[in-house]
N, CA, C, O and CB atoms as a CASP TS submission, in Angstrom:
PFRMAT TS
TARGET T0000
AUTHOR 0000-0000-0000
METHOD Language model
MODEL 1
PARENT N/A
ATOM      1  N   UNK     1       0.815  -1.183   0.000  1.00  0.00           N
ATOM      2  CA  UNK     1       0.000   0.000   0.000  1.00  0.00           C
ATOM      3  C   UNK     1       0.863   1.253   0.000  1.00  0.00           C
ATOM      4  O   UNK     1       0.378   2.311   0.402  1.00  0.00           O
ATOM      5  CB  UNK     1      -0.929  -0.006   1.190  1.00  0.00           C
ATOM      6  N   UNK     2       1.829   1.201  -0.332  1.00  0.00           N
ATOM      7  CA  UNK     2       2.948   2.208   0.125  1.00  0.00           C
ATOM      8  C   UNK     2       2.419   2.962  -1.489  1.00  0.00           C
ATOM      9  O   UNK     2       2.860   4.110  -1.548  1.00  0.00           O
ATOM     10  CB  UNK     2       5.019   1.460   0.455  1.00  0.00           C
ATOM     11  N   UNK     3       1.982   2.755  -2.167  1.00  0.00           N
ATOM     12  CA  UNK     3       2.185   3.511  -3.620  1.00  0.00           C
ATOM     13  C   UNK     3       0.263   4.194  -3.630  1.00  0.00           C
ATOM     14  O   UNK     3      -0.116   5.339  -3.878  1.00  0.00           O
ATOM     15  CB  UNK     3       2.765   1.944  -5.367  1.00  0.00           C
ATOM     16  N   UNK     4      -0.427   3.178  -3.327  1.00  0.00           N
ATOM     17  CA  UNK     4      -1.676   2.966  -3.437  1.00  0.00           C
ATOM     18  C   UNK     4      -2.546   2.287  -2.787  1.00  0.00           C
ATOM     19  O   UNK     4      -2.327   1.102  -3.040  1.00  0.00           O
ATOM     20  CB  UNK     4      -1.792   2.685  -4.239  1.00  0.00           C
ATOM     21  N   UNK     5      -3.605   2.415  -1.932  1.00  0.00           N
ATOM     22  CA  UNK     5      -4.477   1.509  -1.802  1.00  0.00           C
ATOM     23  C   UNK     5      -4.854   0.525  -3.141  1.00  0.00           C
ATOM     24  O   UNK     5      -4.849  -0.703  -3.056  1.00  0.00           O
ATOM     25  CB  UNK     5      -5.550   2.235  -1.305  1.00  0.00           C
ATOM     26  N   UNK     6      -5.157   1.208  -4.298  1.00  0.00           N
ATOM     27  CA  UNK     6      -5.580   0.484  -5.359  1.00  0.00           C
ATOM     28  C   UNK     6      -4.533  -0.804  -5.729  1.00  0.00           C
ATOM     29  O   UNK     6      -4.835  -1.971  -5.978  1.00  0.00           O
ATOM     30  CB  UNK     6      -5.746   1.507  -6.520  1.00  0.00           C
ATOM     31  N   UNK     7      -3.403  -0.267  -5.682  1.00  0.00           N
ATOM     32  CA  UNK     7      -2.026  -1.187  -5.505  1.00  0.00           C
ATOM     33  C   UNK     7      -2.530  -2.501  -5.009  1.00  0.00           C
ATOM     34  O   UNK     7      -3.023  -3.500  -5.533  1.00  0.00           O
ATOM     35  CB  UNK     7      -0.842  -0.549  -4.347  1.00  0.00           C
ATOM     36  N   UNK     8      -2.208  -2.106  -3.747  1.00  0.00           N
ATOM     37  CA  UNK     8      -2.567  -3.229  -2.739  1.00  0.00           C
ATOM     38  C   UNK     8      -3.758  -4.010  -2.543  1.00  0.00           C
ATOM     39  O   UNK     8      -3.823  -5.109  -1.990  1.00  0.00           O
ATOM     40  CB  UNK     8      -2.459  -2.785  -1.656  1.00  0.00           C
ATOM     41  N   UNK     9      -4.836  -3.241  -3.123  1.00  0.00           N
ATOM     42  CA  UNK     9      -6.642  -4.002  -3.390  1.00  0.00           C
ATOM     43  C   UNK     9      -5.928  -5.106  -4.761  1.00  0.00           C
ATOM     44  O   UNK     9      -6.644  -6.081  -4.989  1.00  0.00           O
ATOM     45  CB  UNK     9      -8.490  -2.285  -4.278  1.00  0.00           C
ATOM     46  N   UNK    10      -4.986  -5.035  -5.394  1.00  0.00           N
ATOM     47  CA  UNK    10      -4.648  -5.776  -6.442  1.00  0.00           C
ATOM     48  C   UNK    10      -4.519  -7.227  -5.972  1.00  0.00           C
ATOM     49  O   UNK    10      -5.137  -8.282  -6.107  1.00  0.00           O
ATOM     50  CB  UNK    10      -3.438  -5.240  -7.061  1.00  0.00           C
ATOM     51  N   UNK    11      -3.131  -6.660  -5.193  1.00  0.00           N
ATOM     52  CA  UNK    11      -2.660  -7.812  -4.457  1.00  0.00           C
ATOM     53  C   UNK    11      -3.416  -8.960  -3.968  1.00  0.00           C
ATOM     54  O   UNK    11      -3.229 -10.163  -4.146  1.00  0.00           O
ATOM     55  CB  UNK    11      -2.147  -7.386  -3.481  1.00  0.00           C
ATOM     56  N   UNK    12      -4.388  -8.275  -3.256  1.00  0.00           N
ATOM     57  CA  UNK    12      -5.571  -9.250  -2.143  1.00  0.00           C
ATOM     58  C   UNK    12      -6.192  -9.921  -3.126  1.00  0.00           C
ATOM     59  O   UNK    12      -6.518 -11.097  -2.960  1.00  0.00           O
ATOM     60  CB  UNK    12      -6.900  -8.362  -1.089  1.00  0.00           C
ATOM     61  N   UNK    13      -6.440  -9.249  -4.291  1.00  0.00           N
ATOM     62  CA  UNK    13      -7.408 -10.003  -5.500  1.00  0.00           C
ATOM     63  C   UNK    13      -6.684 -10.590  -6.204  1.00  0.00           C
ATOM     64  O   UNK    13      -7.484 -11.295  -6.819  1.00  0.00           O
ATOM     65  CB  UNK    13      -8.246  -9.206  -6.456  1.00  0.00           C
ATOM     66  N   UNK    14      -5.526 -10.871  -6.654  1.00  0.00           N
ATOM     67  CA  UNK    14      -4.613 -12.006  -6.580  1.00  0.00           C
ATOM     68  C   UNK    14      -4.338 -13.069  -5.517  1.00  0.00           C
ATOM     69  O   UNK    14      -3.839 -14.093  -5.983  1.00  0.00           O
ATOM     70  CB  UNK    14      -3.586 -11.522  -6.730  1.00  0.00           C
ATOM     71  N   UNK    15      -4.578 -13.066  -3.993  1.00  0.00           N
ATOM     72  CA  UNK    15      -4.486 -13.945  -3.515  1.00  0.00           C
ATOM     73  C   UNK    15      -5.937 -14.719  -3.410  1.00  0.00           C
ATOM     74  O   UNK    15      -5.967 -15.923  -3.158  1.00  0.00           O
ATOM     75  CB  UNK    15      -3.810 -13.616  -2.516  1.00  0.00           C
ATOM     76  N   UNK    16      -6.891 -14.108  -3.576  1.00  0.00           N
ATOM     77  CA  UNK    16      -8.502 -14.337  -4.020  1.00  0.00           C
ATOM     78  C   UNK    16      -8.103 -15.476  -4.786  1.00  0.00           C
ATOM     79  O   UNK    16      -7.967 -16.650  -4.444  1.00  0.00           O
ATOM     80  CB  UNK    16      -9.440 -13.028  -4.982  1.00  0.00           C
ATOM     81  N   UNK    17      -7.857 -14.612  -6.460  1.00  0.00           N
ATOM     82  CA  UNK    17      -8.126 -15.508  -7.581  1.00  0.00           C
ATOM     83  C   UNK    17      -7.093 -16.740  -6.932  1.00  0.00           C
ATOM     84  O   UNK    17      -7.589 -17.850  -7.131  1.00  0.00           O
ATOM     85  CB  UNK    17      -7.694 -14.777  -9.301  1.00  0.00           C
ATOM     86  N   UNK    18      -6.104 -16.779  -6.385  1.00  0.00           N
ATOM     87  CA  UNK    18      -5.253 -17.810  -6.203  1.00  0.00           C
ATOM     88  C   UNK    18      -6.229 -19.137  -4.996  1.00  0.00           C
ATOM     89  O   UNK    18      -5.979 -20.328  -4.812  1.00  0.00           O
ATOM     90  CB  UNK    18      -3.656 -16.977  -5.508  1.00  0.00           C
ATOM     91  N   UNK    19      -7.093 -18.449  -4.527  1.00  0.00           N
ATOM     92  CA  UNK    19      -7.258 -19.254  -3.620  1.00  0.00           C
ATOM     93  C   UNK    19      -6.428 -19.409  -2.273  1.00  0.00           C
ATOM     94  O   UNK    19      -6.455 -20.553  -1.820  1.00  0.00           O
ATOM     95  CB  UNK    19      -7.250 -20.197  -4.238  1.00  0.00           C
ATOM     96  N   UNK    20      -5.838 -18.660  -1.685  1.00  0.00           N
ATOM     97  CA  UNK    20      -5.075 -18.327  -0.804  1.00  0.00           C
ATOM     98  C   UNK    20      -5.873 -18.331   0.599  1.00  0.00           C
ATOM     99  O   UNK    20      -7.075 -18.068   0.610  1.00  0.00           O
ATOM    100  CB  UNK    20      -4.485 -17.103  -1.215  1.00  0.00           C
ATOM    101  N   UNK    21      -5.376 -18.546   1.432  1.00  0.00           N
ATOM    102  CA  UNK    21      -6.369 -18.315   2.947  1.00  0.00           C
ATOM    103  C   UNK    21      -8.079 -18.723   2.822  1.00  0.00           C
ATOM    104  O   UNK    21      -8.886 -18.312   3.656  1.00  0.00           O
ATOM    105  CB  UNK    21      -6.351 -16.379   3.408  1.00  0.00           C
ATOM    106  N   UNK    22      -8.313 -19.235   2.130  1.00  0.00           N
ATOM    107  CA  UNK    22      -9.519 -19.642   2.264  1.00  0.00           C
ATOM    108  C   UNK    22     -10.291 -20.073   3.344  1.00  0.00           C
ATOM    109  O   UNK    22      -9.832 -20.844   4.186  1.00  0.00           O
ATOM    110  CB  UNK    22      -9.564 -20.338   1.637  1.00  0.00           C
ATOM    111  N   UNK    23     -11.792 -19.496   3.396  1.00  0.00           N
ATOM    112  CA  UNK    23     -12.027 -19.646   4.761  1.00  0.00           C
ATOM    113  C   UNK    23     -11.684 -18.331   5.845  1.00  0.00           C
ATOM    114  O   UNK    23     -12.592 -18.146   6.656  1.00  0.00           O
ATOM    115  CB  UNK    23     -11.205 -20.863   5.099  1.00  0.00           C
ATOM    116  N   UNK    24     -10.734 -17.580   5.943  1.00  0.00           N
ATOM    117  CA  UNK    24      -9.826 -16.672   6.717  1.00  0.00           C
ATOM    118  C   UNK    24     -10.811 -15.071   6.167  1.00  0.00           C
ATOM    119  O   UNK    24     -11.133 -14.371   5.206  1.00  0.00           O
ATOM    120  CB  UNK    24      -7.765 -16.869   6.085  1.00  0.00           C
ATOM    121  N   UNK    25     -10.910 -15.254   7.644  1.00  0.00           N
ATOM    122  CA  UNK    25     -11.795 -13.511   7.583  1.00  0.00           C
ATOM    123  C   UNK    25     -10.726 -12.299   7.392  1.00  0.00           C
ATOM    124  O   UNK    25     -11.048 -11.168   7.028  1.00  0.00           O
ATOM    125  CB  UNK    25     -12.724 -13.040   9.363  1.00  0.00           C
ATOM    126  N   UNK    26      -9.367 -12.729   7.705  1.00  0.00           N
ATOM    127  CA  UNK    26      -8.429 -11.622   7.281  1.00  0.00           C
ATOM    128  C   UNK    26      -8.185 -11.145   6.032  1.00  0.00           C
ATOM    129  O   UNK    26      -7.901  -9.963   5.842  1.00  0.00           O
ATOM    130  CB  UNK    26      -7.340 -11.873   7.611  1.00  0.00           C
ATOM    131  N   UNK    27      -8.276 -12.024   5.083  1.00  0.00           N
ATOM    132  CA  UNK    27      -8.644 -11.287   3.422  1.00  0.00           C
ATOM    133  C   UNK    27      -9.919 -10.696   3.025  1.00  0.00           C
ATOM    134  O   UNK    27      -9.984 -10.161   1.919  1.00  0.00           O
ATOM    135  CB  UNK    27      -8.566 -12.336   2.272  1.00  0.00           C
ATOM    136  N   UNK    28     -10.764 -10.722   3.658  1.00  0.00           N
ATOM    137  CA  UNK    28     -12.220  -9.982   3.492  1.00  0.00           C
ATOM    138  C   UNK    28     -12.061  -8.700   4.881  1.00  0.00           C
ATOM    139  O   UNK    28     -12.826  -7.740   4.797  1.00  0.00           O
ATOM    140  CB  UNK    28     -13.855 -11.416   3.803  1.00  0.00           C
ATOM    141  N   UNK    29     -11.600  -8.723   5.445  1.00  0.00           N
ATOM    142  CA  UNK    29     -11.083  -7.857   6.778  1.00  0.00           C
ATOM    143  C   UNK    29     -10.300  -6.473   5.939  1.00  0.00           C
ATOM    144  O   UNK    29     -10.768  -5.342   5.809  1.00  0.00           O
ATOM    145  CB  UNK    29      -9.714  -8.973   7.967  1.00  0.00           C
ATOM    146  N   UNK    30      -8.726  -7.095   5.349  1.00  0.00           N
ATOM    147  CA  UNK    30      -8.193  -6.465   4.517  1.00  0.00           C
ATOM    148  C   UNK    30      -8.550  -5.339   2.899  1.00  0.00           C
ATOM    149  O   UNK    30      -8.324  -4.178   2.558  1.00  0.00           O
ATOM    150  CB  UNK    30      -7.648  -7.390   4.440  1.00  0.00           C
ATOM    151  N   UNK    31      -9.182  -6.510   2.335  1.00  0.00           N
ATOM    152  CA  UNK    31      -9.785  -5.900   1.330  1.00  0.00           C
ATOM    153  C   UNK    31     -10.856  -4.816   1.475  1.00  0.00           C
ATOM    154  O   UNK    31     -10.982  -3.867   0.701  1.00  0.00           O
ATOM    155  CB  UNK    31     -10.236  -6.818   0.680  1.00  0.00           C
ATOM    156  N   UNK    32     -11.616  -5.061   2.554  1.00  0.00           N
ATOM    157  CA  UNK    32     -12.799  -4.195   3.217  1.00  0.00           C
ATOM    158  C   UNK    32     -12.005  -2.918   3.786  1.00  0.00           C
ATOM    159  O   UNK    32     -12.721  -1.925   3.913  1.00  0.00           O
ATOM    160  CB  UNK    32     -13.693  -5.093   4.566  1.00  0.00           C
ATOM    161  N   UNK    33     -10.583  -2.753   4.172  1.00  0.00           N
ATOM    162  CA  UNK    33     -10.079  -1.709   4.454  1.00  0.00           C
ATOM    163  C   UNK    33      -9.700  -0.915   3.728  1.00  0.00           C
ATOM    164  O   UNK    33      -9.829   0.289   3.951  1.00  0.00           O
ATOM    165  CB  UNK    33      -9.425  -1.821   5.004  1.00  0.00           C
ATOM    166  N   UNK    34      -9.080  -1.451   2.571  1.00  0.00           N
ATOM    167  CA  UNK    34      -8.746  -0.755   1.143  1.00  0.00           C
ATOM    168  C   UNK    34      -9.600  -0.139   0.361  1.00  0.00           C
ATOM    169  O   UNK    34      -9.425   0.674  -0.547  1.00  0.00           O
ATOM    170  CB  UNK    34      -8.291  -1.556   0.290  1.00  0.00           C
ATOM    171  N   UNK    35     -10.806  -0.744   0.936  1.00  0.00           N
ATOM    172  CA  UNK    35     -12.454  -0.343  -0.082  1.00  0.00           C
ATOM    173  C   UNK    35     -12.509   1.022   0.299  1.00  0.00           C
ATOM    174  O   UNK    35     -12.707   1.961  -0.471  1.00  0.00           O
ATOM    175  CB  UNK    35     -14.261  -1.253   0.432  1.00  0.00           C
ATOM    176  N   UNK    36     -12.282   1.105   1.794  1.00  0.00           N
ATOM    177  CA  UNK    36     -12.924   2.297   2.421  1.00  0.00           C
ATOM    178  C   UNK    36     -12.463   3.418   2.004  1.00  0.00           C
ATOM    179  O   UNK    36     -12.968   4.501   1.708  1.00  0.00           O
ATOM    180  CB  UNK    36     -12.838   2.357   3.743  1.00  0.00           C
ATOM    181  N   UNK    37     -10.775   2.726   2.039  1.00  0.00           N
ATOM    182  CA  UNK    37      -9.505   3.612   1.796  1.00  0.00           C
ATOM    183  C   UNK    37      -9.951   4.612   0.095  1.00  0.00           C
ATOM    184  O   UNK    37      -9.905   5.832  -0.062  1.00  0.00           O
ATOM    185  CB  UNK    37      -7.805   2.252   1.608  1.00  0.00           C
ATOM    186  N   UNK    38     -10.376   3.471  -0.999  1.00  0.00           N
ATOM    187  CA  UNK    38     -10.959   4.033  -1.670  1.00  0.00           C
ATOM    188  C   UNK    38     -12.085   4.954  -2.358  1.00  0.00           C
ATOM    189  O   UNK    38     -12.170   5.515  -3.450  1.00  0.00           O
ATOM    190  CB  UNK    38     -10.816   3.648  -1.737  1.00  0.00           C
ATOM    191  N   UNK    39     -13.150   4.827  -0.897  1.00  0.00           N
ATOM    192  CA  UNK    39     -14.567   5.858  -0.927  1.00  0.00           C
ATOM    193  C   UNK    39     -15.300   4.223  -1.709  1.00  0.00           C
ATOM    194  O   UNK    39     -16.460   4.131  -1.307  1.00  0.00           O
ATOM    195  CB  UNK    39     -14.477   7.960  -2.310  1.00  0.00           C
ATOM    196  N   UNK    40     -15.047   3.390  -2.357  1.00  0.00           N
ATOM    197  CA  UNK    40     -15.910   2.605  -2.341  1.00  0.00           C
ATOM    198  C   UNK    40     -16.760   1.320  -1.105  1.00  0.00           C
ATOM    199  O   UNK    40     -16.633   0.138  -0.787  1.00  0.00           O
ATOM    200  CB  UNK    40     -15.387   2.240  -3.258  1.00  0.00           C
ATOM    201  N   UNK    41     -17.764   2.703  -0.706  1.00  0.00           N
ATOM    202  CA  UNK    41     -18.182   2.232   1.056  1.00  0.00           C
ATOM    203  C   UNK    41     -19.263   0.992   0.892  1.00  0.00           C
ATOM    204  O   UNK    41     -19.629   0.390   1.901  1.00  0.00           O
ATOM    205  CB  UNK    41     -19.155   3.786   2.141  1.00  0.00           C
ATOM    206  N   UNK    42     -19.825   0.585  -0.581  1.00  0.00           N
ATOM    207  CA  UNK    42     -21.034  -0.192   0.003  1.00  0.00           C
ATOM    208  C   UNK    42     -20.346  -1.669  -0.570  1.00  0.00           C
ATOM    209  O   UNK    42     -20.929  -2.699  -0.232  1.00  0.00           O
ATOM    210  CB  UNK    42     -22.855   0.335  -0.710  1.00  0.00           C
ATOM    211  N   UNK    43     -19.315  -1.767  -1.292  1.00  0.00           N
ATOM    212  CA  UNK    43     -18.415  -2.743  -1.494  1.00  0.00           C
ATOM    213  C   UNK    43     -17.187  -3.374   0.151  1.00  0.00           C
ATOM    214  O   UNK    43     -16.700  -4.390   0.647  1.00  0.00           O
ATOM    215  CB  UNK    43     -17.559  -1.948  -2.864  1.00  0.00           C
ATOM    216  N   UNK    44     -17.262  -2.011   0.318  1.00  0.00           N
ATOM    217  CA  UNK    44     -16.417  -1.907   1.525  1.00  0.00           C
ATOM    218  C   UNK    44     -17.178  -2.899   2.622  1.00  0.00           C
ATOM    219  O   UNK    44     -16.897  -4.050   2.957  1.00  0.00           O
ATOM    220  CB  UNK    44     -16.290  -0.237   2.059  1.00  0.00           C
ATOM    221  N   UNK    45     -18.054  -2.174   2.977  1.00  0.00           N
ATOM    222  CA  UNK    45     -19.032  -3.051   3.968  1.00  0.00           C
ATOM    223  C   UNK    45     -19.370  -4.626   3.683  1.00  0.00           C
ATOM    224  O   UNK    45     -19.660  -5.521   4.477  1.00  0.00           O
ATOM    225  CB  UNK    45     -20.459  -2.340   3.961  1.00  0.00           C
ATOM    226  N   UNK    46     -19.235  -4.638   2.328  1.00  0.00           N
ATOM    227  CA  UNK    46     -20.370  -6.320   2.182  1.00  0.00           C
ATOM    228  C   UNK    46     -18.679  -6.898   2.532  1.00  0.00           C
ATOM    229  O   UNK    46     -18.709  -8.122   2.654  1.00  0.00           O
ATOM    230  CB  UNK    46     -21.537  -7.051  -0.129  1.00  0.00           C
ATOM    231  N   UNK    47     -17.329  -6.358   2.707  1.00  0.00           N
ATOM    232  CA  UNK    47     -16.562  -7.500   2.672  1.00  0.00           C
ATOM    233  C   UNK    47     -16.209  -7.859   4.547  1.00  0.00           C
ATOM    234  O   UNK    47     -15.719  -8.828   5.127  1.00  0.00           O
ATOM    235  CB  UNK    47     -15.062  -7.110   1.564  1.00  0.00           C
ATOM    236  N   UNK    48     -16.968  -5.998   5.193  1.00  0.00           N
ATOM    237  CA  UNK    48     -16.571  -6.460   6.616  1.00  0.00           C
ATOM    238  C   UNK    48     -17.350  -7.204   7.063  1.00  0.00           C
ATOM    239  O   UNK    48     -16.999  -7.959   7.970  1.00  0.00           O
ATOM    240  CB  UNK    48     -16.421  -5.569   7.566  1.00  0.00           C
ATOM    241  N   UNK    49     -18.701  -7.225   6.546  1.00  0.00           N
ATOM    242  CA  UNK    49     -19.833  -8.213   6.505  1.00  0.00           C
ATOM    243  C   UNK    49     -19.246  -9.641   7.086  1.00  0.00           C
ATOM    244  O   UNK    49     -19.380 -10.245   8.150  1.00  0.00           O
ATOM    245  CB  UNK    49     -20.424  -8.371   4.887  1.00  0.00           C
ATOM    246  N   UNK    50     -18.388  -9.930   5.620  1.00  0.00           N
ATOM    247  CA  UNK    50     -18.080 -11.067   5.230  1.00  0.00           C
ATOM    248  C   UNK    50     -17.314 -11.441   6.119  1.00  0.00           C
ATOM    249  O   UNK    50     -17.417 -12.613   6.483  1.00  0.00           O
ATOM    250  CB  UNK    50     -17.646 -11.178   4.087  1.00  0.00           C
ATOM    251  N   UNK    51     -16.245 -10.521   6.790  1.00  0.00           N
ATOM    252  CA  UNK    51     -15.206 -11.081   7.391  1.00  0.00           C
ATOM    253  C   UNK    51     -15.802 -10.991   8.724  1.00  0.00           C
ATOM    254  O   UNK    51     -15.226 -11.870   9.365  1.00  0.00           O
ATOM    255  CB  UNK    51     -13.828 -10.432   7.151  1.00  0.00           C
ATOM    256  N   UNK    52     -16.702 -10.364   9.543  1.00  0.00           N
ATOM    257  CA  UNK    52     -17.275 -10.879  10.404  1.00  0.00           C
ATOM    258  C   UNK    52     -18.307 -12.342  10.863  1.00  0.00           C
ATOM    259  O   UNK    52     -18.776 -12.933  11.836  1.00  0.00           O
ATOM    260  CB  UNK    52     -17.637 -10.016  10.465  1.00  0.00           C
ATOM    261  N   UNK    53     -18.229 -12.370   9.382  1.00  0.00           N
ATOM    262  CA  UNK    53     -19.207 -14.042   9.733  1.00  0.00           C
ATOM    263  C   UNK    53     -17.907 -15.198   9.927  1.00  0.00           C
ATOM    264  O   UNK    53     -17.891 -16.316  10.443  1.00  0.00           O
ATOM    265  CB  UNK    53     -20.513 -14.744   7.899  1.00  0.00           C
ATOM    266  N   UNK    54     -16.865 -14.388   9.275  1.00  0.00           N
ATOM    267  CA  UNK    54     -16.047 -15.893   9.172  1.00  0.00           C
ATOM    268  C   UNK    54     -14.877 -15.781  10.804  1.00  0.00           C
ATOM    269  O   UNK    54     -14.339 -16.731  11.371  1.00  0.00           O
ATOM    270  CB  UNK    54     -14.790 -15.960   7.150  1.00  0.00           C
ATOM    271  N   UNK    55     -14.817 -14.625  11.097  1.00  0.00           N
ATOM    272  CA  UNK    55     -14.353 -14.505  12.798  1.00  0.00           C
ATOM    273  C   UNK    55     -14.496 -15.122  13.492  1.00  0.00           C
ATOM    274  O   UNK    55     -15.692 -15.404  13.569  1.00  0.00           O
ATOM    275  CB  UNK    55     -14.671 -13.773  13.546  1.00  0.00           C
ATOM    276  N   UNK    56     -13.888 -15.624  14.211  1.00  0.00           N
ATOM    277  CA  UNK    56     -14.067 -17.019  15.113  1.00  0.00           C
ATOM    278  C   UNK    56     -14.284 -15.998  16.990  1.00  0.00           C
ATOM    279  O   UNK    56     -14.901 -16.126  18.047  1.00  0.00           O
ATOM    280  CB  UNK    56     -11.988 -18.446  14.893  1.00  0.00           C
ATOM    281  N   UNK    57     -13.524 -15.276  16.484  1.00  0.00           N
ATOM    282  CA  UNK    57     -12.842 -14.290  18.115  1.00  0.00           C
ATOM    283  C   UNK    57     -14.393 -13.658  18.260  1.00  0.00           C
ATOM    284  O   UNK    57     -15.096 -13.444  17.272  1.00  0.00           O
ATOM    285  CB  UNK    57     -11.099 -12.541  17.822  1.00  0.00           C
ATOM    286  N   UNK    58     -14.732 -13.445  19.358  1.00  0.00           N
ATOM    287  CA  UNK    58     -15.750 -12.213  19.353  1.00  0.00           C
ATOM    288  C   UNK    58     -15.533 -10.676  19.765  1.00  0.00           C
ATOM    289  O   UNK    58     -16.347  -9.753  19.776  1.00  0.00           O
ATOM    290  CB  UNK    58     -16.745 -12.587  20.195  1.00  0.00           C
ATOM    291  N   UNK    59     -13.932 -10.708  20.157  1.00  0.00           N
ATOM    292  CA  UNK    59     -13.621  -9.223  20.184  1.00  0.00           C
ATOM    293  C   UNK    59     -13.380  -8.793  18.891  1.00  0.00           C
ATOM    294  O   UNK    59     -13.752  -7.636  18.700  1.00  0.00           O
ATOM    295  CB  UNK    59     -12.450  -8.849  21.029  1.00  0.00           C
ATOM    296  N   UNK    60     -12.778  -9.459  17.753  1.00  0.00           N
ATOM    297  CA  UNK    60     -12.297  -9.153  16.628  1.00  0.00           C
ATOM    298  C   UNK    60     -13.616  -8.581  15.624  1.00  0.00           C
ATOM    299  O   UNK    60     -13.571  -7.596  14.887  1.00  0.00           O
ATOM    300  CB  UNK    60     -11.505 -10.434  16.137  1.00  0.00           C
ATOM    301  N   UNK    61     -14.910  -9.608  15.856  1.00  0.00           N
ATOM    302  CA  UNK    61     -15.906  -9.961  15.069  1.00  0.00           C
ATOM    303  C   UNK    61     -16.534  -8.220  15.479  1.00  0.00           C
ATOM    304  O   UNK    61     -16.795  -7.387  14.611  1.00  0.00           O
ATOM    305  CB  UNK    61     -16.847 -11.630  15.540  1.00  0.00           C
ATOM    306  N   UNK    62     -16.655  -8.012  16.810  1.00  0.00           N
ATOM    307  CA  UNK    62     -17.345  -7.004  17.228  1.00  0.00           C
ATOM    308  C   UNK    62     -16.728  -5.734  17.157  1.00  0.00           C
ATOM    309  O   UNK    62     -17.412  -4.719  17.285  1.00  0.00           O
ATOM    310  CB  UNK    62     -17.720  -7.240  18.376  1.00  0.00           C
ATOM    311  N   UNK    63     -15.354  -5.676  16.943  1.00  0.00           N
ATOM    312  CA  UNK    63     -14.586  -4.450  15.582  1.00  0.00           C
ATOM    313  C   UNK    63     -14.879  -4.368  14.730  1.00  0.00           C
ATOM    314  O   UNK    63     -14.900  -3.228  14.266  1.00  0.00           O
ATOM    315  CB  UNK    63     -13.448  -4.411  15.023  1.00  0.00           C
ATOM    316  N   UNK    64     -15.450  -5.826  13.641  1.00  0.00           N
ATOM    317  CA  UNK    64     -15.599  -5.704  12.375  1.00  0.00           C
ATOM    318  C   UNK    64     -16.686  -5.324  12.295  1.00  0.00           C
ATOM    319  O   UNK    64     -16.878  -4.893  11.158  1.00  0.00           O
ATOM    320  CB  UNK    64     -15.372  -6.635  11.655  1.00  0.00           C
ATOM    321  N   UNK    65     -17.970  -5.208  13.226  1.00  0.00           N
ATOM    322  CA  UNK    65     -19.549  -4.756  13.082  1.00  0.00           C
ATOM    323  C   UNK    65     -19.687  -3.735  13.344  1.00  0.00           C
ATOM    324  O   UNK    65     -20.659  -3.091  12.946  1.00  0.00           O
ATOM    325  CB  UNK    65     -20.526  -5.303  13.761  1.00  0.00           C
ATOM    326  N   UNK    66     -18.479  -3.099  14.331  1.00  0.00           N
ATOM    327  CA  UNK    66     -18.262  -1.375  14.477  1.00  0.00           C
ATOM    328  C   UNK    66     -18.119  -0.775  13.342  1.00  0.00           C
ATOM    329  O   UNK    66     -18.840   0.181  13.052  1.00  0.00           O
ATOM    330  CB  UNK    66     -17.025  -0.875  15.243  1.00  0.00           C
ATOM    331  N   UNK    67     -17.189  -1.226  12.537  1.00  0.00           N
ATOM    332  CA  UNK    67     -16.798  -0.676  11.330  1.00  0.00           C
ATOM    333  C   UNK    67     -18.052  -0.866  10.385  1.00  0.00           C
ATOM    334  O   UNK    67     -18.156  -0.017   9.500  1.00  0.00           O
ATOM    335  CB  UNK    67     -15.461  -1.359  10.796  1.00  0.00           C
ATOM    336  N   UNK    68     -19.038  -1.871  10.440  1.00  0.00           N
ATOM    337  CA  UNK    68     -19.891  -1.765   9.259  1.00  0.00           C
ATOM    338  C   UNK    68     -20.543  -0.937   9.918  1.00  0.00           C
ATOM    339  O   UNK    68     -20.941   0.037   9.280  1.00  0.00           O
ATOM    340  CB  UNK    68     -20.634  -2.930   8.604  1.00  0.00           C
ATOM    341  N   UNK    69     -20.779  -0.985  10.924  1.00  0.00           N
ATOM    342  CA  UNK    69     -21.810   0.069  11.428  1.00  0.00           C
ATOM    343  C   UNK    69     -21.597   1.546  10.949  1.00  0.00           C
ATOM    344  O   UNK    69     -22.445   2.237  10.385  1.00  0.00           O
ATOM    345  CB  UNK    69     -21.782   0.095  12.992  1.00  0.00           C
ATOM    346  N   UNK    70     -20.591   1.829  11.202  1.00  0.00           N
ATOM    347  CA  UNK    70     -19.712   2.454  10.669  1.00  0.00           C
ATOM    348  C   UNK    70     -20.100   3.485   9.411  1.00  0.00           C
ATOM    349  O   UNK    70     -20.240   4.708   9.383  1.00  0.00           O
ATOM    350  CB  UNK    70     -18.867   1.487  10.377  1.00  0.00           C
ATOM    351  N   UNK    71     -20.224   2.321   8.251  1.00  0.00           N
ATOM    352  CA  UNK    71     -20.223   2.904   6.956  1.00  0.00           C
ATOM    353  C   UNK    71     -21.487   2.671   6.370  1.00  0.00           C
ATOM    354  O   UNK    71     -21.586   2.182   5.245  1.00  0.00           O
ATOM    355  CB  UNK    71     -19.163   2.407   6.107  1.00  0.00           C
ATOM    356  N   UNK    72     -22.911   3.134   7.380  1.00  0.00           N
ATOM    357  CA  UNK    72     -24.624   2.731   7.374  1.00  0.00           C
ATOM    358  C   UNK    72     -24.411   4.311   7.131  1.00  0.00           C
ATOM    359  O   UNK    72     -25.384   5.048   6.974  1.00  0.00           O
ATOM    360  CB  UNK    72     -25.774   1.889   9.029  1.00  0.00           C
TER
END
């Protein structure tokens, strides 16, 4: 992210298409940060969405619902 958020939204969508971490709320966590980073907020949200269902922690999960809350 040092150049770009958009940069780095690349990256994550390369480890996507790769199939990488699957399962792992930290690539939907991540990508959902970059969204924001970009003003794209209702893309942004469906991924903290996402990465809150797949959270196992409930302190972590209940950051990630702050943040969607967040961007209502």
């Amino acid at each position: 992210m040092a150049s770009h958020p958009a940069s780095a939204l690349a990256i994550v969508d390369e480890l996507i298409a790769a199939d990488r971490l699957p399962g792992s709320h930290l690539v939907p966590t991540v990508r959902g940060e970059l969204l924001v980073r970009l003003g794209r907020r209702p893309e942004a949200r469906a991924e903290l969405e996402q990465a809150a269902r797949l959270c196992a922690n409930q302190r972590e999960r209940s950051v990630l619902l702050r943040k969607v809350a967040a961007l209502e």
